[in-house]
C-alpha positions as CSV (number, residue, x, y, z in Angstrom):
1,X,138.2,-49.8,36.2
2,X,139.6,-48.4,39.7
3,X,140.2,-52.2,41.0
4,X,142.5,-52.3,37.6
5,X,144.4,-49.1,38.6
6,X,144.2,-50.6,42.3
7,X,146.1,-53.6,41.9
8,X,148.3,-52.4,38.9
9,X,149.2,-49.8,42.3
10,X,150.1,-52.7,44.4
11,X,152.5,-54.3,41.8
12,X,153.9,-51.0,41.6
13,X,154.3,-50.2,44.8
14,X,155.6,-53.7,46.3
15,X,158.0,-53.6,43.3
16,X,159.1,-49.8,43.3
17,X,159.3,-50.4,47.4
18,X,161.3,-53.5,46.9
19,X,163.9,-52.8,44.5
20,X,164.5,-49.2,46.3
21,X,165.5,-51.0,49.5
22,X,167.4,-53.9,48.3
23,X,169.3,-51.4,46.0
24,X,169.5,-48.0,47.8
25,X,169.3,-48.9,51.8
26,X,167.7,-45.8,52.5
27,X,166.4,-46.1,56.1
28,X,164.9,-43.7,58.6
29,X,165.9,-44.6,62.1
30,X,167.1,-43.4,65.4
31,X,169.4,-44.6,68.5
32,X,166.1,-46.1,69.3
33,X,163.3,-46.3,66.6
34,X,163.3,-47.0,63.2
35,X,160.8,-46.7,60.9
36,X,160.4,-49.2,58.4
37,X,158.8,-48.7,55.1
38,X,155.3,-50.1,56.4
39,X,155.1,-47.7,58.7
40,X,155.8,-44.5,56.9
41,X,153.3,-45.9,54.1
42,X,150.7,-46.2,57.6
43,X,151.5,-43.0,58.2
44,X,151.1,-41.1,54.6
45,X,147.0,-43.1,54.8
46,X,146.3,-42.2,57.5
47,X,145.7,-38.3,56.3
48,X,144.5,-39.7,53.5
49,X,142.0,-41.7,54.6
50,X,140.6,-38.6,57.0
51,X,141.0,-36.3,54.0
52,X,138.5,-39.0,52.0
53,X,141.7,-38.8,49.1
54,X,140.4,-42.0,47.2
55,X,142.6,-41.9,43.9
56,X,142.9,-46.0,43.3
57,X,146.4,-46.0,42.0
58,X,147.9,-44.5,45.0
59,X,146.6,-46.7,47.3
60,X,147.2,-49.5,45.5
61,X,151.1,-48.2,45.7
62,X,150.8,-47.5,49.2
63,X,149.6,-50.8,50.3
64,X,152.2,-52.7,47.9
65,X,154.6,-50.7,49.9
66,X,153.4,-51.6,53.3
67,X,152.7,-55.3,52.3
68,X,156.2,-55.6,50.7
69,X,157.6,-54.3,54.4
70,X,155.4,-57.0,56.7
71,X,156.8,-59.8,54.8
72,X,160.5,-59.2,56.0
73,X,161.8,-61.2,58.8
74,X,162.8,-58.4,61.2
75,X,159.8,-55.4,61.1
76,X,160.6,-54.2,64.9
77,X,159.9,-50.7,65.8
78,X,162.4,-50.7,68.5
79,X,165.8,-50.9,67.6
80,X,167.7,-53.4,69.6
């Protein structure tokens, strides 16, 4: 049953992900960078993945999140 908790994670995670940035603009940026949601969500698996953390749900959320980010229009790193 862990693809079931997988993609239940996804739905949650693209839908948590979307609502929380169309609703509470929370952003993490600089003068120069800014990190979108895709890439914090890269950066929270990547530990993960070294520490072999395999719980189904939570990368399922953690990919919803980063797939809900790489649809937008404007993902740049740079800020312009």
């Amino acid at each position: 049953m862990e693809i079931g908790l997988y993609s239940l994670g996804i739905v949650l995670g693209f839908s948590i992900v979307r609502w929380f940035t169309e609703t509470i603009k929370f952003h993490v940026r600089t003068d120069r960078l800014w990190l979108h949601h895709w890439i914090i969500a890269l950066i929270v698996m990547l530990p993960l993945f070294y520490f072999e953390l395999d719980h189904p749900l939570i990368w399922g959320g953690l990919t919803g999140a980063a797939l809900e980010g790489l649809g937008r229009k404007n993902w740049s790193i740079r800020r312009k």
